[in-house]
N, C-alpha and C positions, 0 to 999 in steps of 0.2 A: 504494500500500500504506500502509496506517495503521500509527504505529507509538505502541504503548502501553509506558509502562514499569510494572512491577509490582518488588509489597516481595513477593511470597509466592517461596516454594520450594520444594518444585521442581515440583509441580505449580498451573495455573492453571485456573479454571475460568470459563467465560463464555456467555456467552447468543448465540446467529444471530437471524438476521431472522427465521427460521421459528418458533422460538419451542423450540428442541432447545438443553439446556444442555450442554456441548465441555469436556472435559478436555484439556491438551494439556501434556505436562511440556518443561520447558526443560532444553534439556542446551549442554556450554558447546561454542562457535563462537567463532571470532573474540576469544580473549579475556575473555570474559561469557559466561554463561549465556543464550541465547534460543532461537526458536523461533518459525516462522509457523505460523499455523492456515492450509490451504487453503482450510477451509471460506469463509473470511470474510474474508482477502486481509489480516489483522492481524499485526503483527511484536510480542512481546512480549519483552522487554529486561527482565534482571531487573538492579534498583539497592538496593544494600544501604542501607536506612532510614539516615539518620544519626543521632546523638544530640540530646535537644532543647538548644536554648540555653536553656532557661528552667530553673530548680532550682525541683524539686518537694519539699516541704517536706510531711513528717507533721503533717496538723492537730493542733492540742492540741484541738480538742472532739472527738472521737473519740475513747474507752478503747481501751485494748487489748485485743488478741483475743490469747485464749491458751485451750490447751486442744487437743485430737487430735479432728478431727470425724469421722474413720472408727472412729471403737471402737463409738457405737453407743451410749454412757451418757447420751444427751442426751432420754431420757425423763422427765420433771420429772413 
């Protein structure tokens, strides 16, 4: 059995050899949320993304964006 781990929740979606794309949600087991597909003999193990070590910093060449883009006034 292959075992995958995924960041999504709670459902996953993936591909068979056939070529049919599988929904299969994970629900929690053991601890974790997982789930086999029978279809395809796969264990997906959900792992909560961690945070990056790197700092991500607002460039200074980009302005700001300000303003409501759902009103609909951006007919110039």
């Amino acid at each position: 059995m292959r075992t995958v781990y995924v960041a999504e929740y709670p459902a996953i979606q993936h591909r068979h050899d056939d070529g049919r794309i599988v929904t299969v949600r994970l629900k929690r087991r053991e601890g974790t949320f997982r789930v086999v597909c029978d279809g395809c003999a796969t264990e997906f193990i959900y792992r909560k993304p961690a945070p990056s070590r790197i700092a991500h910093f607002k460039s200074p060449l980009l302005p700001s964006v300000k303003g409501n883009w759902d009103t609909g006034d951006d007919e110039h």
